[in-house]
C-alpha positions as a printed Julia matrix, in Angstrom:
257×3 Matrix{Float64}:
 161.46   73.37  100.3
 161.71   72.87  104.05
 160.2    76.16  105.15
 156.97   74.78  102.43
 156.86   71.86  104.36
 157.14   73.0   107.94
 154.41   75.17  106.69
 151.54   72.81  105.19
 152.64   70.76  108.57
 151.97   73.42  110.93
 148.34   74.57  108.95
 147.59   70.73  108.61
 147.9    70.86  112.21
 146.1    74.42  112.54
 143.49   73.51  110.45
 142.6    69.82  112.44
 142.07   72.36  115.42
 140.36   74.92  114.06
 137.65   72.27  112.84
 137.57   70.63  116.32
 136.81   73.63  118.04
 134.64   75.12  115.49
 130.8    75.45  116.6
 128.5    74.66  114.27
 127.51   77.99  113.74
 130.36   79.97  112.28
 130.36   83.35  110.21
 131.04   82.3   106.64
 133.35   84.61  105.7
 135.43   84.6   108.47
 135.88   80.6   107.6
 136.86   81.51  104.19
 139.46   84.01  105.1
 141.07   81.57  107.67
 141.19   79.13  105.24
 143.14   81.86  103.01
 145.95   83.28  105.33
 149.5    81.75  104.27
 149.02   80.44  108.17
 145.51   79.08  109.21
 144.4    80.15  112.58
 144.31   77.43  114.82
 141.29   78.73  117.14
 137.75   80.15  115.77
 138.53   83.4   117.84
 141.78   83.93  116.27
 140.24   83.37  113.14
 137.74   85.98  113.86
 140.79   88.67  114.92
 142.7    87.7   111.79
 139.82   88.57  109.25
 138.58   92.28  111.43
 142.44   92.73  111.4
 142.27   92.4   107.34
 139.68   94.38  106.92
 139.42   97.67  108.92
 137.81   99.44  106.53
 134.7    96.79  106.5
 135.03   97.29  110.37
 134.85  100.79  111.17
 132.04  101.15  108.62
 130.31   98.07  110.77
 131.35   99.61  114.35
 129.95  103.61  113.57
 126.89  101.86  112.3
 126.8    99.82  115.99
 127.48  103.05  117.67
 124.06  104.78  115.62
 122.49  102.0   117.3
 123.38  102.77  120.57
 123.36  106.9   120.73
 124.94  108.92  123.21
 124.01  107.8   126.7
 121.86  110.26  128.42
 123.79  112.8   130.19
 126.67  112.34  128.72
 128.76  115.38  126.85
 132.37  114.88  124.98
 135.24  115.59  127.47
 138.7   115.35  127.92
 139.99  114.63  131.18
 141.63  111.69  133.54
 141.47  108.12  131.76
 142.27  106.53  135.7
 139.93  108.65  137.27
 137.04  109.06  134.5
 137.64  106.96  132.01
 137.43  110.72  129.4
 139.82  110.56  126.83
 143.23  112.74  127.8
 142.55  114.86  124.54
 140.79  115.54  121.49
 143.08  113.73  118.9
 141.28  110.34  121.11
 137.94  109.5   119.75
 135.0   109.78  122.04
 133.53  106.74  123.91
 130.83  107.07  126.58
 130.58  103.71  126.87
 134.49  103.6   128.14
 133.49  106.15  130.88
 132.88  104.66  133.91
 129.71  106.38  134.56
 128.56  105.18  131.41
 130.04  102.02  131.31
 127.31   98.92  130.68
 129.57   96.24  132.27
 130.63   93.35  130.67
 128.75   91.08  127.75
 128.1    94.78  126.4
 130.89   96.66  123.68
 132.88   99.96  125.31
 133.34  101.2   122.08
 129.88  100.91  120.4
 127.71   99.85  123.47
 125.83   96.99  121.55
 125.79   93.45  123.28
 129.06   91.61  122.13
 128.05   87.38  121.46
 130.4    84.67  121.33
 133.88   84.96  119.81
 133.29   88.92  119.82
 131.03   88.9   116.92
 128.43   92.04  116.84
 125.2    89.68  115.78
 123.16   86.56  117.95
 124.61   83.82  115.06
 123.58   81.19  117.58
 120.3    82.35  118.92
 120.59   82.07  122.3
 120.1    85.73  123.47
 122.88   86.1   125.82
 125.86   88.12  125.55
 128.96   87.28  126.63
 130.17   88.24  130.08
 133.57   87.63  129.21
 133.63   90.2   126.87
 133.96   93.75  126.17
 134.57   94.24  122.94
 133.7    93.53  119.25
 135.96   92.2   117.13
 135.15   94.47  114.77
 135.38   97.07  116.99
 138.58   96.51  117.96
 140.14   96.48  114.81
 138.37   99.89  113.98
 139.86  101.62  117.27
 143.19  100.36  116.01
 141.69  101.91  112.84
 140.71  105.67  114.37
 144.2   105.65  116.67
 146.85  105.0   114.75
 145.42  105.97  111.49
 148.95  105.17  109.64
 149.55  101.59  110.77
 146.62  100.93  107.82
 148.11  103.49  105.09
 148.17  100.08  102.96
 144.21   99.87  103.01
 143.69  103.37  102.56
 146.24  103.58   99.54
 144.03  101.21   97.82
 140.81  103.18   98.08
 142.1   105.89   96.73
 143.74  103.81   93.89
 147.38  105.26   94.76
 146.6   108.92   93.6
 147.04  111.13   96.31
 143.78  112.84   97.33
 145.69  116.63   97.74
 147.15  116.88   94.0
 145.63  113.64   92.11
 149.35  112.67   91.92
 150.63  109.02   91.9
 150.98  108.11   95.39
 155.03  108.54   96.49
 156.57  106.1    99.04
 156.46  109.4   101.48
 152.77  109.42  101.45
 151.24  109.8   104.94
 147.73  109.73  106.25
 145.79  112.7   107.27
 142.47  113.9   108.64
 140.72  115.92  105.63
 138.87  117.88  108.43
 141.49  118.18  111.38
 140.58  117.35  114.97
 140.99  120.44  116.52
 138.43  122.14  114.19
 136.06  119.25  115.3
 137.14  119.52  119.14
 135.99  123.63  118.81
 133.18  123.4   116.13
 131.61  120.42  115.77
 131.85  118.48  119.28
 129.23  120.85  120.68
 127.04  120.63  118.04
 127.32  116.97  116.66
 125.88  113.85  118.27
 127.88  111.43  119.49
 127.47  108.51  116.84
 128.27  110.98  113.96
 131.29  112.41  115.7
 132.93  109.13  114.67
 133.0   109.79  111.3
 135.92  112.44  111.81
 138.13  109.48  112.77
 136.78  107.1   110.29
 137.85  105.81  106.73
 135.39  109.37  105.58
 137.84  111.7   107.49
 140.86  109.85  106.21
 142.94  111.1   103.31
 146.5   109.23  102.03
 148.67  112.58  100.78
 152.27  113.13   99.77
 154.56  114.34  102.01
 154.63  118.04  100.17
 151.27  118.48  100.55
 151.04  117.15  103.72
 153.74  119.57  105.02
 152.18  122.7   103.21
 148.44  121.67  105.13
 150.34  121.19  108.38
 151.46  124.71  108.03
 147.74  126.73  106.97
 146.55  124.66  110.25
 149.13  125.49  112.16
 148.98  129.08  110.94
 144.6   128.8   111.61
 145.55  127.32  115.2
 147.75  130.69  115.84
 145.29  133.24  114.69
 142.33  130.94  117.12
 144.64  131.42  119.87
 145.62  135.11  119.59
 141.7   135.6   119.06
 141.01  133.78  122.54
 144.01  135.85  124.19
 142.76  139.0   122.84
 139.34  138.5   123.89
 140.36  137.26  127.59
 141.93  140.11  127.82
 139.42  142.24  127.02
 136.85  140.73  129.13
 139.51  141.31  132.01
 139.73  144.87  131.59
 135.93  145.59  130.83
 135.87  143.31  134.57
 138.22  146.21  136.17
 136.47  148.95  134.88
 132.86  148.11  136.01
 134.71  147.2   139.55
 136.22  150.91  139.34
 133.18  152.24  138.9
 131.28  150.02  140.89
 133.47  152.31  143.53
């Protein structure tokens, strides 16, 4: 009973300064979900992180669709390298972002993940009609919550259980408290095969809801080992091969003699 009533008195407070500094321009939804949570946001921009937050599926559909928008910027090809001195991702499990690069970067008012102008309280669309982005700003709120989404995959397993209506997507099996998340195609196959070929926008998809799979631990453990085993044989090919390219190099210098 006193937890109840420190709570209605600390969203009756919330919810007197949510409407005070509400503009009058506010996306719907995102009013109806604040209005939802056990605890009301208290400021329209947490209200705005609370609903992308809820719904990271909705938001990494919304942010590869941004990123389509945008395209690759001219110039630019998938990397790793030096976040401090480049900005490039330090490997391939990271998802590519021009826009992060500093070369690439458009500065702020402007989203590093998807590149689109970010308006007020991080929303992706001009609500208010006043044409300017905001300075203060680099990122969408919807983008953020879909990085979160394409990082750390397994913080969201509760989302992605639900999609696939708690069968695992390996055996059609109910769902076990073991399940884990997975990439149906994994990253290294799209660092060697499809990163060349793919454009940017679509290279997303690989660490988006489409890529992700919830599996039992079993199965998980027997795909780990037929990529691990794929990864080997890739390797021994690339030794093999350097080292006959180093000894067709010595012969032609022999010869050469």
């Amino acid at each position: 009973m006193a937890s109840s009533a420190w709570r209605a008195q600390r969203n009756a407070k919330a919810l007197a300064r949510l409407r005070r500094n509400l503009p009058a321009i506010f996306p719907a939804p995102v009013w109806l979900h604040a209005l939802a949570r056990p605890f009301i946001p208290p400021t329209p921009r947490r209200a705005v992180e609370s609903y992308w937050r809820q719904h990271p599926v909705r938001a990494d559909q919304l942010a590869r669709a941004l990123a389509a928008l945008s395209s690759a910027p001219e110039g630019w090809v998938w990397r790793s390298g030096s976040r401090k001195t480049s900005g490039a991702p330090l490997g391939f499990r990271a998802p590519p972002a021009p826009f992060r690069e500093k070369t690439h970067a458009r500065g702020p008012g402007y989203c590093c993940v998807c590149g689109q102008p970010v308006f007020r309280l991080g929303w992706h669309r001009d609500l208010w009609g006043d044409a300017h982005p905001n300075r203060n700003a680099t990122w969408h709120g919807c983008c953020v919550a879909a990085w979160k989404l394409w990082t750390a995959p397994s913080d969201h397993v509760r989302h992605l259980r639900r999609l696939q209506n708690h069968r695992c997507a390996a055996t059609g099996a109910r769902l076990g408290k073991d399940a884990e998340v997975d990439h149906r195609v994994p990253l290294f196959r799209v660092w060697r095969e499809a990163g060349p070929a793919e454009p940017w926008p679509a290279l997303l998809t690989y660490w988006g809801v489409p890529n992700l799979q919830v599996i039992n631990r079993s199965a998980h453990v027997e795909k780990c080992g037929v990529e691990s085993a794929a990864r080997a044989r890739l390797r021994q090919a690339a030794a093999a091969e350097r080292i006959a390219g180093g000894l067709a190099a010595t012969r032609a210098l022999r010869d050469s003699r």
